[in-house]
C-alpha positions as YAML, in Angstrom:
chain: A
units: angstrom
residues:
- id: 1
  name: UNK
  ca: [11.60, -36.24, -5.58]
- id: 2
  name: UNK
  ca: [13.87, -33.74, -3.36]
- id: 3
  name: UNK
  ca: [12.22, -30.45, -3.05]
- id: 4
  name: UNK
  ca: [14.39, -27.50, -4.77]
- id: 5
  name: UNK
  ca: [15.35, -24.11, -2.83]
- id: 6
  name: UNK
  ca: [13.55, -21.47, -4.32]
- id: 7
  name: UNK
  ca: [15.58, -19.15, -6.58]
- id: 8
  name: UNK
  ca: [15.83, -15.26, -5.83]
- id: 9
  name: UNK
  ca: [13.03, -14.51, -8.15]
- id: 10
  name: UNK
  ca: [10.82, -17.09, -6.80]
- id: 11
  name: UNK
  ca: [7.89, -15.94, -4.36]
- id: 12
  name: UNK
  ca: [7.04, -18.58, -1.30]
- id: 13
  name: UNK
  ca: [3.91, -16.94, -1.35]
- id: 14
  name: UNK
  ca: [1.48, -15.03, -4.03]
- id: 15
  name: UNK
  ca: [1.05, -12.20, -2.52]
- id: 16
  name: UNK
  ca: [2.83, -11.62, 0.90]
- id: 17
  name: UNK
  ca: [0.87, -8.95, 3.33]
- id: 18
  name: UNK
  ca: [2.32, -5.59, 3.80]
- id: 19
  name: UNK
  ca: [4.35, -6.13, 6.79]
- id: 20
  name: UNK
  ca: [6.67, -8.64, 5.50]
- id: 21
  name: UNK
  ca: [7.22, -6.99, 1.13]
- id: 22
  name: UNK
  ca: [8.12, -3.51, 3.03]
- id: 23
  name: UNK
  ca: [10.06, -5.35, 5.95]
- id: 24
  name: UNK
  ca: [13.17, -3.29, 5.16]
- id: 25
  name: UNK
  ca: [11.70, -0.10, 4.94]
- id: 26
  name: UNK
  ca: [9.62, -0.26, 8.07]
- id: 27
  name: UNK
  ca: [12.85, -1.06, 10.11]
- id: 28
  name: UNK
  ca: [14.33, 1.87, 8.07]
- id: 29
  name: UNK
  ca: [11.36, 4.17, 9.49]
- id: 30
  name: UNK
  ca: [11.05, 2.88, 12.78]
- id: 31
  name: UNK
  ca: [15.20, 3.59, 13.28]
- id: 32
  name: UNK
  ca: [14.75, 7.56, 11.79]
- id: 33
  name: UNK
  ca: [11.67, 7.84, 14.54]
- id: 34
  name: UNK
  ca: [14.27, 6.32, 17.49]
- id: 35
  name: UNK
  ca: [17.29, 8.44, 15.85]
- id: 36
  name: UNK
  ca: [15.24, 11.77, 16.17]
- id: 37
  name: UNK
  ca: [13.64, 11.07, 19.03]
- id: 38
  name: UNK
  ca: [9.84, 11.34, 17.62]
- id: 39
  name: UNK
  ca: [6.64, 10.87, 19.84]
- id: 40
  name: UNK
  ca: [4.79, 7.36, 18.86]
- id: 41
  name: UNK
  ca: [1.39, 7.53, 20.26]
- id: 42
  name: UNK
  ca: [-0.18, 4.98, 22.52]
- id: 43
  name: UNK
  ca: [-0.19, 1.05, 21.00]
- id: 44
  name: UNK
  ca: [1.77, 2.80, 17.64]
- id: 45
  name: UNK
  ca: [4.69, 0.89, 16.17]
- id: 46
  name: UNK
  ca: [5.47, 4.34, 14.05]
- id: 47
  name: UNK
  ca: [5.15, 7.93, 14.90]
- id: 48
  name: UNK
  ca: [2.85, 9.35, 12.54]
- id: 49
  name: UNK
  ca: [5.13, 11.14, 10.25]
- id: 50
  name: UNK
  ca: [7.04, 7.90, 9.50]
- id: 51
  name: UNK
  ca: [3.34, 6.12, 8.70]
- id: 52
  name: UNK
  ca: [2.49, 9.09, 6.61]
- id: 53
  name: UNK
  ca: [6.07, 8.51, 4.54]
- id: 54
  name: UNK
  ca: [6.03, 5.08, 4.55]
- id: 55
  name: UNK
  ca: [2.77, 4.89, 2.46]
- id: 56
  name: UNK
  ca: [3.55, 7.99, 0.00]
- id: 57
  name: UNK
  ca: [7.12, 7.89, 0.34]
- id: 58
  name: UNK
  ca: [10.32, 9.18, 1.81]
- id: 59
  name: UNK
  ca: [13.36, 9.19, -0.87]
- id: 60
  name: UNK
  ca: [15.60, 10.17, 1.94]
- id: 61
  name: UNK
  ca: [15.18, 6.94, 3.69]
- id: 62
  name: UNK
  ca: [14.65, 5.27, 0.31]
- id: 63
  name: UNK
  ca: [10.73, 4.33, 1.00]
- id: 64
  name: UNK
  ca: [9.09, 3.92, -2.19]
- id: 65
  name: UNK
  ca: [5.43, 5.60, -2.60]
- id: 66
  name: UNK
  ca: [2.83, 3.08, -2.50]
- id: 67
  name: UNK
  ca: [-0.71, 4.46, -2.77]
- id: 68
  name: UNK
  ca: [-1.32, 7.50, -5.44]
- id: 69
  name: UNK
  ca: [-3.57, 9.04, -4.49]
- id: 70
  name: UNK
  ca: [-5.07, 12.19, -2.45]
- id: 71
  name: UNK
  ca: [-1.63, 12.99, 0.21]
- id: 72
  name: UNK
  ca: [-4.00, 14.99, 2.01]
- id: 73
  name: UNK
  ca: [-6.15, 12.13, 2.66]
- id: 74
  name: UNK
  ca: [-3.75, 10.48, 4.06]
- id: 75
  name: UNK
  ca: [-3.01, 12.68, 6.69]
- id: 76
  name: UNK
  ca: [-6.58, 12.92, 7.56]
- id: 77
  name: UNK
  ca: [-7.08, 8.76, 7.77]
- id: 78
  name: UNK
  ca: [-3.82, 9.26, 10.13]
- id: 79
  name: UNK
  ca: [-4.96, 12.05, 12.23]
- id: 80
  name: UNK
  ca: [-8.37, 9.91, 12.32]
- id: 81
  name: UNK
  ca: [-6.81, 6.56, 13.44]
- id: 82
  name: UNK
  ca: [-4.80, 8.74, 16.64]
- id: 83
  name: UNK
  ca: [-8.72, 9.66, 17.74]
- id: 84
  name: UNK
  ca: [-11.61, 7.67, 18.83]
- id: 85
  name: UNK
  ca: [-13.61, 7.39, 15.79]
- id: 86
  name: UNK
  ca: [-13.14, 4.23, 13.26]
- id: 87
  name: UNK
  ca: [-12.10, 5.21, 9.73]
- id: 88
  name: UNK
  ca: [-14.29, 4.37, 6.86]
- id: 89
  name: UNK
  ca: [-12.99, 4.17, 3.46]
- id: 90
  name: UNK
  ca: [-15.67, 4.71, 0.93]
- id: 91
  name: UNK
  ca: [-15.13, 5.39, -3.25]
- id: 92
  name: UNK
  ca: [-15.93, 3.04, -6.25]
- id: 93
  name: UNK
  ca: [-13.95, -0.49, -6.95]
- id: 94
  name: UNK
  ca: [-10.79, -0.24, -7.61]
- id: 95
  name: UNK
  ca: [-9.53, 2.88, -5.94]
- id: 96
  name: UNK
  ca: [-7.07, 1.09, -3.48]
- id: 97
  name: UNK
  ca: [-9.03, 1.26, -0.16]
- id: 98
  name: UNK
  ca: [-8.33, -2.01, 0.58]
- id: 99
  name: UNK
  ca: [-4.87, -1.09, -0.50]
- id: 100
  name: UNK
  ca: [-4.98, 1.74, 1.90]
- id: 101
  name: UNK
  ca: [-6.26, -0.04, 4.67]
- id: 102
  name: UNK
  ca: [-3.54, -2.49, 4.72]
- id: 103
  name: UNK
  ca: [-0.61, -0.11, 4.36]
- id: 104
  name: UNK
  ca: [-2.14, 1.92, 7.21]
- id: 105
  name: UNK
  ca: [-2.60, -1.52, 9.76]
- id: 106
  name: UNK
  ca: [1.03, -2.54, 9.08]
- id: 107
  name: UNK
  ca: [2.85, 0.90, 9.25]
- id: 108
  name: UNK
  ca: [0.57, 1.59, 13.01]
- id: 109
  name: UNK
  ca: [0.33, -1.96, 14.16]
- id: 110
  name: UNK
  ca: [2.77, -4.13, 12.43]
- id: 111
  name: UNK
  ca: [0.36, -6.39, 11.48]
- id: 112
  name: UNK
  ca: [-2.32, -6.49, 8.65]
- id: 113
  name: UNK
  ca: [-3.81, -9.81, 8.70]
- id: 114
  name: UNK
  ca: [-6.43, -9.05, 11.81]
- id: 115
  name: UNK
  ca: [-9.36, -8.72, 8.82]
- id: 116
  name: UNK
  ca: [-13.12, -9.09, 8.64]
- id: 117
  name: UNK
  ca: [-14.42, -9.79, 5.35]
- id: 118
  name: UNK
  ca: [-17.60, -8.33, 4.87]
- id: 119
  name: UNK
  ca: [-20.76, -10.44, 3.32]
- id: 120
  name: UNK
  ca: [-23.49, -12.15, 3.00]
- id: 121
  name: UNK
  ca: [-22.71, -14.57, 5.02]
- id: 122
  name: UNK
  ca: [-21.15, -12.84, 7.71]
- id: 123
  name: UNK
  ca: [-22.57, -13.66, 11.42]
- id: 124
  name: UNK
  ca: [-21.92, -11.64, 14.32]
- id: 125
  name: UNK
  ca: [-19.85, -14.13, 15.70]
- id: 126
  name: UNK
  ca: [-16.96, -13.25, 13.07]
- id: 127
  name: UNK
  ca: [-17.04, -9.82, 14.59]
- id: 128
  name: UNK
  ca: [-17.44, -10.67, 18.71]
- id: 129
  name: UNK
  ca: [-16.51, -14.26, 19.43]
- id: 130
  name: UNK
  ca: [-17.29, -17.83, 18.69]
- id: 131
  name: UNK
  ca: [-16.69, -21.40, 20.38]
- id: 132
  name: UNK
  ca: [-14.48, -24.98, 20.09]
- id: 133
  name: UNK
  ca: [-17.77, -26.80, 20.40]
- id: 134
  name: UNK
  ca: [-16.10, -30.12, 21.26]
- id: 135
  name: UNK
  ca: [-14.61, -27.95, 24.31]
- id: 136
  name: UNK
  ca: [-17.27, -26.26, 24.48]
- id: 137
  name: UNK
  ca: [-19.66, -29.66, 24.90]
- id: 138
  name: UNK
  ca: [-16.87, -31.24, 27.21]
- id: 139
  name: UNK
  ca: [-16.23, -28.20, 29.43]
- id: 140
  name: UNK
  ca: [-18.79, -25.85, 29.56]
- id: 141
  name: UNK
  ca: [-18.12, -21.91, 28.78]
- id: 142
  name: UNK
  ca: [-14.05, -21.22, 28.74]
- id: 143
  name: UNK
  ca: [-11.64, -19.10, 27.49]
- id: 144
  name: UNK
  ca: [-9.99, -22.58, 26.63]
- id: 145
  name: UNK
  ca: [-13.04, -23.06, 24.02]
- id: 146
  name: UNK
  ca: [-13.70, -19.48, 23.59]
- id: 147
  name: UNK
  ca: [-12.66, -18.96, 19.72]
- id: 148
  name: UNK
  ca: [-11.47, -15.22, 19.48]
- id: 149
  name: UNK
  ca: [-12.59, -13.08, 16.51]
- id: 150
  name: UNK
  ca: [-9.93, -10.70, 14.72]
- id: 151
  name: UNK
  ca: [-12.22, -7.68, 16.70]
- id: 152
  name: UNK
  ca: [-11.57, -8.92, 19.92]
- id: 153
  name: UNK
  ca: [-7.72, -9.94, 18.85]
- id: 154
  name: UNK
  ca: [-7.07, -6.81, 18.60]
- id: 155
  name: UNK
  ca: [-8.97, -4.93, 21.19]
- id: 156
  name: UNK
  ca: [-6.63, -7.52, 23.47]
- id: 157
  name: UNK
  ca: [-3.41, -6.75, 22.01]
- id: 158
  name: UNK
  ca: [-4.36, -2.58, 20.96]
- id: 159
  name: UNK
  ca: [-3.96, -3.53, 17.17]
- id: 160
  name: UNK
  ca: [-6.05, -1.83, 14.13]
- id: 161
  name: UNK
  ca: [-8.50, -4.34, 13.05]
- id: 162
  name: UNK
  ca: [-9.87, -4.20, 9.01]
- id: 163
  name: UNK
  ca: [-13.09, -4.42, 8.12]
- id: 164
  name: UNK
  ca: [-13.79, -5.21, 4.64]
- id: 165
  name: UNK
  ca: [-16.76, -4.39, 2.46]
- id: 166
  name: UNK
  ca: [-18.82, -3.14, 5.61]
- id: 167
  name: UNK
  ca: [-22.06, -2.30, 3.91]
- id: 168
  name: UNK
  ca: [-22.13, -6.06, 2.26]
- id: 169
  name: UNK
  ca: [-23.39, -7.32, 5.43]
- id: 170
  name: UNK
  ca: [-27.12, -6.88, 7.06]
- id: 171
  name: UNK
  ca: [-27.14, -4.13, 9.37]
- id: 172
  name: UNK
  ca: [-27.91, -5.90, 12.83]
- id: 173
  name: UNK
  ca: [-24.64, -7.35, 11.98]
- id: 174
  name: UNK
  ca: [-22.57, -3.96, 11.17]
- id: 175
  name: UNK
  ca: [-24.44, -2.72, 14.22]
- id: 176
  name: UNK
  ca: [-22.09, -5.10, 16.79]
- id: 177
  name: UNK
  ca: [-19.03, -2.83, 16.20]
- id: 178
  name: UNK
  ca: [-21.74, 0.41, 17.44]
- id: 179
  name: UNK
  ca: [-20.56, -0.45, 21.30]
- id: 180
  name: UNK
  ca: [-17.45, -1.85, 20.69]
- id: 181
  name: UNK
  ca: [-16.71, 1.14, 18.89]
- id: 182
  name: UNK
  ca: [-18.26, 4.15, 21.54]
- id: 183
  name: UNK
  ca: [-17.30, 2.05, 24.56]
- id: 184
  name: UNK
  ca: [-14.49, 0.35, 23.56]
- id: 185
  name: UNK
  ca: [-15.72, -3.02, 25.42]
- id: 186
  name: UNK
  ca: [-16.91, -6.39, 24.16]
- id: 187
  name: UNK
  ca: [-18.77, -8.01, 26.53]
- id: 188
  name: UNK
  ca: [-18.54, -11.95, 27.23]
- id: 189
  name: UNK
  ca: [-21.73, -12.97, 29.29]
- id: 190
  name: UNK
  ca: [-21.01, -16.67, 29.24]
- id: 191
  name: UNK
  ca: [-17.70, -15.95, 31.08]
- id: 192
  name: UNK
  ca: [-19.32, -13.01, 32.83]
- id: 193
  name: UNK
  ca: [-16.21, -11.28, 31.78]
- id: 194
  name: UNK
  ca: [-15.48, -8.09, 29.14]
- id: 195
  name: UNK
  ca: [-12.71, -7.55, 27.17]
- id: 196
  name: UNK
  ca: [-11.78, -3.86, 26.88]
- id: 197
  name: UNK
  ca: [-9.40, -2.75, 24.48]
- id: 198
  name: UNK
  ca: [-5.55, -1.27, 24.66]
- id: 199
  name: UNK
  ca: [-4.21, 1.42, 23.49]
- id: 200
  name: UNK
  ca: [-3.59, 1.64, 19.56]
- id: 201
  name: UNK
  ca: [-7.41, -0.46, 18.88]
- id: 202
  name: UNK
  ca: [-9.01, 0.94, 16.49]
- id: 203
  name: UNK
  ca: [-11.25, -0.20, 13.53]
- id: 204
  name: UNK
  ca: [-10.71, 0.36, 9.12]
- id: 205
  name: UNK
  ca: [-13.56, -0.03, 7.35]
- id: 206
  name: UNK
  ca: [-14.14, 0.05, 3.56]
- id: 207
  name: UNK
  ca: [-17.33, 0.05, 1.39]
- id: 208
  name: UNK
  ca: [-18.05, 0.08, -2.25]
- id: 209
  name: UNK
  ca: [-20.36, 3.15, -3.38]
- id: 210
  name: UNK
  ca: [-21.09, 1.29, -6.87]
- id: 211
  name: UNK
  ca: [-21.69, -2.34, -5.38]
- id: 212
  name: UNK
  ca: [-24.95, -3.92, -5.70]
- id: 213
  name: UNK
  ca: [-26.23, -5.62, -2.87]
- id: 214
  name: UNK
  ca: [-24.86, -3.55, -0.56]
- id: 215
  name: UNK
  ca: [-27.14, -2.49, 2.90]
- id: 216
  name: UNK
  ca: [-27.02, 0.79, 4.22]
- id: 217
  name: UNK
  ca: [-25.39, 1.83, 7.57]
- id: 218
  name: UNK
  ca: [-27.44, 2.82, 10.35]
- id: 219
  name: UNK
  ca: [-27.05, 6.61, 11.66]
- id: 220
  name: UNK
  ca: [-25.81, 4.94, 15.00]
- id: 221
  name: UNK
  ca: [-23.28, 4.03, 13.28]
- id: 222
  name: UNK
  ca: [-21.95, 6.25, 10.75]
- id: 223
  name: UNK
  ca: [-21.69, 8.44, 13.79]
- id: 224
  name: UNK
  ca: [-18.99, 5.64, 15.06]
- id: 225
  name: UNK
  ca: [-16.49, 6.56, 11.98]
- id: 226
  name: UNK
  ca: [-15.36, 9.27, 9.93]
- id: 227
  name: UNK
  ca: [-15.75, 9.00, 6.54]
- id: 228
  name: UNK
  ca: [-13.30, 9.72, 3.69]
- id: 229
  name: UNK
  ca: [-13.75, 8.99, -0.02]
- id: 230
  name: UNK
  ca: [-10.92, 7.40, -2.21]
- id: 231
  name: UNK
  ca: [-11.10, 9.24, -5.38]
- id: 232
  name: UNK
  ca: [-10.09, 7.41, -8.94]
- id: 233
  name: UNK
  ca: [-6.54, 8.90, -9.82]
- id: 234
  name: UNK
  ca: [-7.12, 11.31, -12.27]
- id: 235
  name: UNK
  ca: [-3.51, 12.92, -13.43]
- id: 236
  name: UNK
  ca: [-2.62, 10.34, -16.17]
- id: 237
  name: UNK
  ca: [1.11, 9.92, -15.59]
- id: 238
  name: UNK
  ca: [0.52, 9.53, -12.14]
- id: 239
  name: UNK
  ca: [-1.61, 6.67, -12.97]
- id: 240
  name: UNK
  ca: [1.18, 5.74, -15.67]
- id: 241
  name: UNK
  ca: [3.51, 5.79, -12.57]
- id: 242
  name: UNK
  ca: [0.98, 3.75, -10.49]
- id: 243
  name: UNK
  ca: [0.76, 0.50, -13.44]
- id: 244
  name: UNK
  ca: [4.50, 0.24, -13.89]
- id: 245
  name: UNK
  ca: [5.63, 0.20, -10.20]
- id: 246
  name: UNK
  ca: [2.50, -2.93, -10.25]
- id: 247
  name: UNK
  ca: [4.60, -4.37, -13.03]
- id: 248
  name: UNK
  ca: [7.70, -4.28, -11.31]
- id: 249
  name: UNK
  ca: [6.03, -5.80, -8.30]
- id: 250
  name: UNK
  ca: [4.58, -8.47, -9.89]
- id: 251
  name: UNK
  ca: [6.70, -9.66, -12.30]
- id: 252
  name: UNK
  ca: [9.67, -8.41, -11.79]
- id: 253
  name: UNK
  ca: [13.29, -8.90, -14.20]
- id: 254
  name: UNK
  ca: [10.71, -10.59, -16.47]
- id: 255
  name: UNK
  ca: [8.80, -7.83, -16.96]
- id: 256
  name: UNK
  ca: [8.40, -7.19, -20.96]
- id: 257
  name: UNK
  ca: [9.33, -3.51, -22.02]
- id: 258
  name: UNK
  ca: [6.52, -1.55, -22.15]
- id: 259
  name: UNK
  ca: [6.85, 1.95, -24.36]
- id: 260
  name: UNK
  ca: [5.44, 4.92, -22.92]
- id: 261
  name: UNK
  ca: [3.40, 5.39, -26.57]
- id: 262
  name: UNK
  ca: [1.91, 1.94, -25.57]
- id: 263
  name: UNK
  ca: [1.37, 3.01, -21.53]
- id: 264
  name: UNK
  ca: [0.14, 6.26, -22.95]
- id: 265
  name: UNK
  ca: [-2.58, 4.04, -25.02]
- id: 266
  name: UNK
  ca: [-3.68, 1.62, -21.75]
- id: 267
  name: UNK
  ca: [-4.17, 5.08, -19.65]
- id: 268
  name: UNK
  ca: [-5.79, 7.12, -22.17]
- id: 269
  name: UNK
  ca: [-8.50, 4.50, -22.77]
- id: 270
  name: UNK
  ca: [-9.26, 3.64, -19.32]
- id: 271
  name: UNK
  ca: [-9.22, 7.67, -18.48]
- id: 272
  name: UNK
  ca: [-11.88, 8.19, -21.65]
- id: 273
  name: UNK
  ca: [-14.01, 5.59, -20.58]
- id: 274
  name: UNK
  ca: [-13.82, 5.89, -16.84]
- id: 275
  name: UNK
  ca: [-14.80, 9.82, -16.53]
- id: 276
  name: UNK
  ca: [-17.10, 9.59, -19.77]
- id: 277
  name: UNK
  ca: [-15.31, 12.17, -21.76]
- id: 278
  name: UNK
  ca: [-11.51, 12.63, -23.86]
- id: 279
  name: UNK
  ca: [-8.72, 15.05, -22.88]
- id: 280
  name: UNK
  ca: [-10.10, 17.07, -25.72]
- id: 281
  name: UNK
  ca: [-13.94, 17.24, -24.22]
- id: 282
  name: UNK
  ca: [-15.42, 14.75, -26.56]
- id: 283
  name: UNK
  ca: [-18.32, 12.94, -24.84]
- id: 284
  name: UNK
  ca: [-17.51, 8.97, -24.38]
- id: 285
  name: UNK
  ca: [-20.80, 6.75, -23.14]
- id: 286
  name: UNK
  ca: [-19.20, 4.86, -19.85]
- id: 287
  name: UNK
  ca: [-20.18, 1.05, -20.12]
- id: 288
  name: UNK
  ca: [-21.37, 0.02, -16.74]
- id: 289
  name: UNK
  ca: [-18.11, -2.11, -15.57]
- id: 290
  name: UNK
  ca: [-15.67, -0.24, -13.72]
- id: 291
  name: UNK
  ca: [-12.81, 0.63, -15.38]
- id: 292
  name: UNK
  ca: [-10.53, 1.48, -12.14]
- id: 293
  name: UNK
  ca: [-6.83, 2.35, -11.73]
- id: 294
  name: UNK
  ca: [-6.87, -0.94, -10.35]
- id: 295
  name: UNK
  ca: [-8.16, -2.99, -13.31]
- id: 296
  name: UNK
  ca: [-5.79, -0.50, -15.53]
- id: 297
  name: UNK
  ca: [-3.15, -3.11, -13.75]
- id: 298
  name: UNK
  ca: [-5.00, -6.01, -14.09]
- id: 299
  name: UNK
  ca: [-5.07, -5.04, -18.12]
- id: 300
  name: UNK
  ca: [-1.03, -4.27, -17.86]
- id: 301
  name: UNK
  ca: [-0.12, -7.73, -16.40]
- id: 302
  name: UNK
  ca: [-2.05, -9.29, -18.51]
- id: 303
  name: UNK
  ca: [-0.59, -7.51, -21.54]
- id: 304
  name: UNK
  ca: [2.92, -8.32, -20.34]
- id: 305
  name: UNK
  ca: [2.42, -11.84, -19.55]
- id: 306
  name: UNK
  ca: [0.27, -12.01, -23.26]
- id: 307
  name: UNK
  ca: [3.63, -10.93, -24.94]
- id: 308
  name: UNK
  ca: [6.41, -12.69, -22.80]
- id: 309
  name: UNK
  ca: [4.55, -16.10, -23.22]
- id: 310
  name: UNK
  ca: [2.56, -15.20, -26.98]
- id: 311
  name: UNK
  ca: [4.28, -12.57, -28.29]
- id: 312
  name: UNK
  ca: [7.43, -11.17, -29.87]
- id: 313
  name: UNK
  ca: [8.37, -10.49, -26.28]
- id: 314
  name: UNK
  ca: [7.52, -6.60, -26.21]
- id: 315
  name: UNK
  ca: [4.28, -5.12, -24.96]
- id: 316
  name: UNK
  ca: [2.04, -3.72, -27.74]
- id: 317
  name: UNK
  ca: [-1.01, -1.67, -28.07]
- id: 318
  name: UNK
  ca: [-2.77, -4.55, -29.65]
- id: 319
  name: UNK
  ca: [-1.82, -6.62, -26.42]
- id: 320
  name: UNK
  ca: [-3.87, -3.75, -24.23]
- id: 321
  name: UNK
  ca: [-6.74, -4.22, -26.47]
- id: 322
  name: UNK
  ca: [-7.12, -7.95, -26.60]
- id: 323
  name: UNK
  ca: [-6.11, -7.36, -22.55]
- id: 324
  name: UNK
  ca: [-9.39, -4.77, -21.91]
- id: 325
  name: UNK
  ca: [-12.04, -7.36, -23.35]
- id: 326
  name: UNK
  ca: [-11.96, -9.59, -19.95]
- id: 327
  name: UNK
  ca: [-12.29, -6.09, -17.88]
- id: 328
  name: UNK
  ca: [-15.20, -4.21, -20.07]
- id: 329
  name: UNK
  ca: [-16.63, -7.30, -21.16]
- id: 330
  name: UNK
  ca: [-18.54, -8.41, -18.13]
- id: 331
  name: UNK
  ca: [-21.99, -10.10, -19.69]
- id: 332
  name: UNK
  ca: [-23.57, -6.98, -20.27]
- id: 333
  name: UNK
  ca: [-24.78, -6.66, -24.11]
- id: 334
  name: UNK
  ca: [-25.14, -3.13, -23.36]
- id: 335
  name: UNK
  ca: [-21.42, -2.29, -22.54]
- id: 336
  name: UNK
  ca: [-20.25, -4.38, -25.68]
- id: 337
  name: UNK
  ca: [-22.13, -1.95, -27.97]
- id: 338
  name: UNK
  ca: [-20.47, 0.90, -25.96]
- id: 339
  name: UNK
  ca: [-16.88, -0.29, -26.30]
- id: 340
  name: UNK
  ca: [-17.92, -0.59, -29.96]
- id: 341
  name: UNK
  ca: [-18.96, 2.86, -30.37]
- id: 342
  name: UNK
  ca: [-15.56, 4.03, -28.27]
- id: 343
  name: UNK
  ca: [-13.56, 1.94, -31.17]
- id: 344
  name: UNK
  ca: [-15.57, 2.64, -34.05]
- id: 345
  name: UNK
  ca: [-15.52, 6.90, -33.34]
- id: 346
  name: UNK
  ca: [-13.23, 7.63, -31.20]
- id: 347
  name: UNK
  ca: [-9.70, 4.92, -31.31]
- id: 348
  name: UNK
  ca: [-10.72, 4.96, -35.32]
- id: 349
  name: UNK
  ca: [-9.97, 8.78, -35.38]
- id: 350
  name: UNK
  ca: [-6.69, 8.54, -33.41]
- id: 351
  name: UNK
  ca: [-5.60, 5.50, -35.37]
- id: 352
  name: UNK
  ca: [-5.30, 7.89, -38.80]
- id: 353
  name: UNK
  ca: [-2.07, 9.54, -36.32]
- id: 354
  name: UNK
  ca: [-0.80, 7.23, -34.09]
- id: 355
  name: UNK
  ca: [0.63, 3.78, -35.17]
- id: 356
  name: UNK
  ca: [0.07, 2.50, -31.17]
- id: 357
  name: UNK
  ca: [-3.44, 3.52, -31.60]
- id: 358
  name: UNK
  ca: [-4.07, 1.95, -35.26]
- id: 359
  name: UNK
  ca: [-2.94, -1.14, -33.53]
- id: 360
  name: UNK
  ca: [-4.98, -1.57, -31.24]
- id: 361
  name: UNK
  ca: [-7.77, -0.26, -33.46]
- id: 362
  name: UNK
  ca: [-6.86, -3.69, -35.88]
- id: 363
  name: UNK
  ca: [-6.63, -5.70, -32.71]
- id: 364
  name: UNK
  ca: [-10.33, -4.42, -31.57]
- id: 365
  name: UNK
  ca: [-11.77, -4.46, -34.58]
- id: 366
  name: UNK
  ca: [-14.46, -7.53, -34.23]
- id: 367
  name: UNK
  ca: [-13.54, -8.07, -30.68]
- id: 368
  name: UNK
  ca: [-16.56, -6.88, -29.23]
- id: 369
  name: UNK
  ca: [-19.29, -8.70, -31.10]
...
């Protein structure tokens, strides 16, 4: 059967990196820095005005905002990333570090894809180096059967390299990027060579302060980076903002309308339950799962897509509360009890006012067990 051309709506891939959805605007940014003439440091692809608007925006140049957040931390991961110290992102899941991390490597180095994945299972050679063993066997130590990590990539080509979820791996392995990070070498032995890194290297870490499992950093270390916390987004119709620029992203013309009463609904509950109180003071018990800007999103998609395949077509309240059971509901007994208590006092007593709210009171109502 003859493969079809993809339509204009049609994605070749899920989710593209950063580099390639903001193409357009980081050619836009890159010709205003040429135009006026602006300094780009060492290895930098963008002065650092043009990285600082093209992550919170520049209407002038029509560069949309991307992370909402803290501006002023921006500036300091910026003025960071132009020193010698790493930058470590640290806050609770679902904050957008990773977010911020990638828009920061593709404004600076054009490329966001040089990435560590922090685990378990992570060896020191997925930080330093590994080897083609068949070559390897057949040849003895090369740089033909030398297999380059995305560390030493970009030490060799003066790129930012990510580094997710840091404190998920043991500590002698965070503690390989302590010299590579003070001395800005990676030594080779079997090639009795070093590689010592360009202009524009540095390194983005992020770590989870609510993760279990995680292993803490040694002082060597945290000495290596400066540290800067990514703070939930606490102004509601910021956060409002935030979900329905996600919802144009993701889906696009398709996207089902979704009333402000309704958006008011998704970002009131996830604001109640997230800082443990209501707009009006009254205590709320938070259930253990994280209820993040981020899964916010996850509850809005899945609210749209609920009514554009399901429903009438329209987004409703009782879509956001049939939407929240997969993100509060994660196998802990305890934090179905609390979403019951939050529906049984406090959406109960909103629902005598609001017709959004009484609907998703009726749609809760026995949802939680």
């Amino acid at each position: 059967m003859p493969k079809t051309k993809p339509t204009s709506t049609e994605q070749t891939e899920l989710r593209p990196p950063a580099e390639h959805r903001y193409a357009a605007e980081l050619v836009a940014l890159a010709a205003a820095d040429a135009k006026s003439g602006a300094e780009l440091p060492p290895g930098w692809r963008l002065s650092p005005r043009a990285v600082r608007s093209f992550i919170i925006g520049d209407p002038k140049l029509q560069v949309g905002r991307k992370f909402y957040g803290d501006d002023p931390l921006v500036d300091r991961a910026i003025v960071t990333l132009l020193g010698r110290q790493g930058l470590m992102l640290v806050g609770e899941p679902g904050t957008a570090k990773s977010m911020l991390s990638e828009l920061l490597a593709a404004a600076i180095s054009g490329a966001s894809s040089l990435t560590v994945q922090g685990s378990v299972g992570t060896t020191e050679d997925h930080i330093r180096y590994s080897w083609n063993y068949a070559l390897l066997i057949a040849e003895g130590p090369s740089q033909r059967a030398l297999v380059p990590s995305p560390v030493y990539r970009a030490m060799q080509a003066g790129m930012l390299v990510r580094f997710e979820e840091i404190t998920r791996c043991p500590p002698e392995i965070q503690d390989t990027l302590v010299s590579i990070l003070s001395e800005k070498l990676l030594m080779v032995p079997e090639l009795e060579s070093q590689v010592a890194a360009r202009p524009g290297f540095n390194v983005i870490a992020t770590a989870n302060l609510r993760d279990r499992g995680v292993h803490e950093m040694s002082a060597a270390l945290k000495r290596r980076f400066n540290f800067e916390t990514v703070r939930p987004i606490r102004d509601r119709a910021f956060e409002a903002e935030l979900i329905v620029g996600a919802l144009d992203a993701e889906l696009g013309e398709h996207r089902p309308p979704l009333a402000p009463d309704v958006m008011d609904v998704l970002v009131t509950a996830f604001a109640d339950l997230r800082t443990g109180a209501t707009a009006s003071g009254t205590p709320v018990k938070r259930p253990e799962a994280v209820m993040s800007t981020a899964e916010a999103v996850n509850v809005a998609i899945a609210s749209s897509l609920a009514a554009r395949y399901l429903g009438d077509g329209e987004v409703s309240a009782a879509d956001v509360a049939r939407g929240l059971v997969g993100i509060a509901l994660k196998g802990s007994d305890e934090d179905a009890r609390l979403m019951r208590h939050y529906v049984d006092n406090v959406v109960r007593e909103r629902a005598r006012h609001s017709k959004p709210w009484r609907a998703f009171f009726q749609a809760a109502d026995g949802l939680w067990g």
